[in-house]
C-alpha positions in Angstrom: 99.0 109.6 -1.2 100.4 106.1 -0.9 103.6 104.8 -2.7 102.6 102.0 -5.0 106.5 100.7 -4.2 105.5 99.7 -1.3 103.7 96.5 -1.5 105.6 93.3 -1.9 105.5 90.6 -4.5 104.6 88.7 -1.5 101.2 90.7 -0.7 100.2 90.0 -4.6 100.8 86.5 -4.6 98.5 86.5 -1.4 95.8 87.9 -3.3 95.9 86.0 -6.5 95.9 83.0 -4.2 92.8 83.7 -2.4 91.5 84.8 -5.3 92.3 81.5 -6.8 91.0 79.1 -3.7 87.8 81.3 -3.7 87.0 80.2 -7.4 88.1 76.8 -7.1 85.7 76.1 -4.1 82.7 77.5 -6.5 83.3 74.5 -9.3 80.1 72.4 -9.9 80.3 68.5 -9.1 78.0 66.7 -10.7 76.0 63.9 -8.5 75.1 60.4 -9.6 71.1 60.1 -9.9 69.9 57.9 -7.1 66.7 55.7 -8.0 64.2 53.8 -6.3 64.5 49.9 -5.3 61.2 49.5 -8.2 63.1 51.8 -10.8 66.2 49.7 -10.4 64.8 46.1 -10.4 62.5 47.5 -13.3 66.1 48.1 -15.4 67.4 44.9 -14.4 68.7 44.0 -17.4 71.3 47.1 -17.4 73.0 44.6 -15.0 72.7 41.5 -16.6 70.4 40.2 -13.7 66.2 39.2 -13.1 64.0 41.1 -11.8 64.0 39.8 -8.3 67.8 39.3 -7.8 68.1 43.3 -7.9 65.0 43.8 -6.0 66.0 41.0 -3.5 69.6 42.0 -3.3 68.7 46.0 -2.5 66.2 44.7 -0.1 67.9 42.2 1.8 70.9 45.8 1.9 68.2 47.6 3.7 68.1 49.9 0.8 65.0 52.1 -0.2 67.0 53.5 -2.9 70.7 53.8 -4.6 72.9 54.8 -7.5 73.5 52.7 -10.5 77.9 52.0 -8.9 76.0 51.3 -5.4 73.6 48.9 -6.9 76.3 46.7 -9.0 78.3 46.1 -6.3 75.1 45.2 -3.8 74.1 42.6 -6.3 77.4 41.2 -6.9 77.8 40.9 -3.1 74.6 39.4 -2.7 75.2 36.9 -5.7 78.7 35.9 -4.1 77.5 35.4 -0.3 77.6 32.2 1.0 74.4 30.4 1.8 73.9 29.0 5.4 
C-alpha cells in the first residue's frame, strides 16, 4: 500500500496545471463570417459607399472574398490612394 504523505504540494500543483492548460486550449473562438466580392458590394451602404467603389476596391485587392474589418479598411485604402 502506498503512503498518501508522500506526494508533494508540488506534484498537485503539476496536475491542476495541466489540467487547467488542457481546458483552456479547448475554449471556442468565434470567426468573423467571410463573404463574397457580390455580397459585399450588394451591402454597400453598411459602409457608407456605391456599389462599384466596394466592388472596384475588393477587386482592384485581388480579393474574391473578405470579412466585413477586411473590407473597410480595403475601401478606405483604395479611396485614399493617390491617382497617377
Amino acid at each position: 500500500m502506498e503512503d498518501k504523505s508522500s506526494v508533494s504540494k508540488n506534484d498537485v500543483k503539476k496536475s491542476t496545471t495541466a489540467r487547467k492548460t488542457k481546458k483552456a486550449a479547448s475554449v471556442y473562438v468565434p470567426q468573423e463570417s467571410v463573404y463574397t466580392v457580390e455580397e459585399l458590394a450588394a451591402g454597400a451602404k453598411q459602409f457608407n459607399e456605391k456599389y462599384e467603389v466596394v466592388k472596384d476596391a475588393l477587386i482592384v485587392a485581388g480579393k474574391e472574398s473578405a470579412t466585413i474589418k477586411e473590407t473597410e479598411k480595403i475601401v478606405k485604402e483604395f479611396k485614399e490612394r493617390k491617382v497617377v
